[in-house]
C-alpha positions in Angstrom: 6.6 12.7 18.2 10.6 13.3 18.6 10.9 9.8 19.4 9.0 8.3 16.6 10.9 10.2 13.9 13.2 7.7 13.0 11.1 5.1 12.6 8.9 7.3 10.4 10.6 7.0 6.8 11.6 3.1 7.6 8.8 1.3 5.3 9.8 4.1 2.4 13.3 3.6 2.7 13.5 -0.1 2.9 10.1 -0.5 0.4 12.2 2.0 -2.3 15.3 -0.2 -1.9 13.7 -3.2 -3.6 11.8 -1.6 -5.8 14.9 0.2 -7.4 16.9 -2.9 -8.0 13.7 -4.7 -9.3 12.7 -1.6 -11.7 16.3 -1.6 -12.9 16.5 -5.2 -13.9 12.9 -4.5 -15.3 14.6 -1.8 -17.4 17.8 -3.9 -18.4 15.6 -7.1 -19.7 13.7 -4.8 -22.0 17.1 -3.0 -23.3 18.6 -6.0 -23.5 15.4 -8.7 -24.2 16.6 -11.2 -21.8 13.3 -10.9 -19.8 12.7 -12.0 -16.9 16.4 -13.1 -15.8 17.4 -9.4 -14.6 14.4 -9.2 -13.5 14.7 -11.9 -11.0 18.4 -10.6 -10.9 17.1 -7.6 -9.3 14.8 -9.0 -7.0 17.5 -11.0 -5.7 20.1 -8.1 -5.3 17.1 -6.0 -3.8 16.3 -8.4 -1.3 20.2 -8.5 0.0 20.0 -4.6 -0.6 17.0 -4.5 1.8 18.5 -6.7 4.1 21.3 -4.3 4.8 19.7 -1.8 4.5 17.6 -2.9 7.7 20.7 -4.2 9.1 21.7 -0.6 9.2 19.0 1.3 10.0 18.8 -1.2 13.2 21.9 -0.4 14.2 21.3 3.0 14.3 18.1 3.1 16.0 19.5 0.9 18.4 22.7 3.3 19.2 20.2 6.1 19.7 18.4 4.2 22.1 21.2 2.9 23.8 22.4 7.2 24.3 22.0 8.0 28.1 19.0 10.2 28.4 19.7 14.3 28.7 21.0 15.8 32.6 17.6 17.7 31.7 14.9 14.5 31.9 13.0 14.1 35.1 11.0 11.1 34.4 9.7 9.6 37.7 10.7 6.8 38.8 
């Protein structure tokens, strides 16, 4: 289970940073009434949001996999 905790949160995270962006341009074209060009304004930001956003997280799984295991591990070989 300690090994699959990062991954755990992923589809949240990355699924929370589109919807953000899109609910904000949702918001601004009804303030404004320029529907549905923020809209599609946020989709796009969202979708570069959530590709950094994976970027990262990738990155970071990927350095924590790359650690050398613990002195204390005696997996057989």
């Amino acid at each position: 289970m300690k090994d699959a905790g990062p991954y755990l949160g992923l589809g949240v995270q990355l699924a929370g940073t589109m919807v953000v962006w899109v609910l904000a341009g949702w918001l601004l074209d009804r303030w404004l009434d320029t529907t549905p060009w923020l809209t599609i304004a946020g989709g796009g930001i969202g979708m570069v949001a959530f590709f950094f956003q994976m970027m990262r997280l990738l990155a970071k799984m990927n350095q924590l996999n790359d650690e050398p295991d613990s002195p204390d591990d005696h997996s057989a070989h």
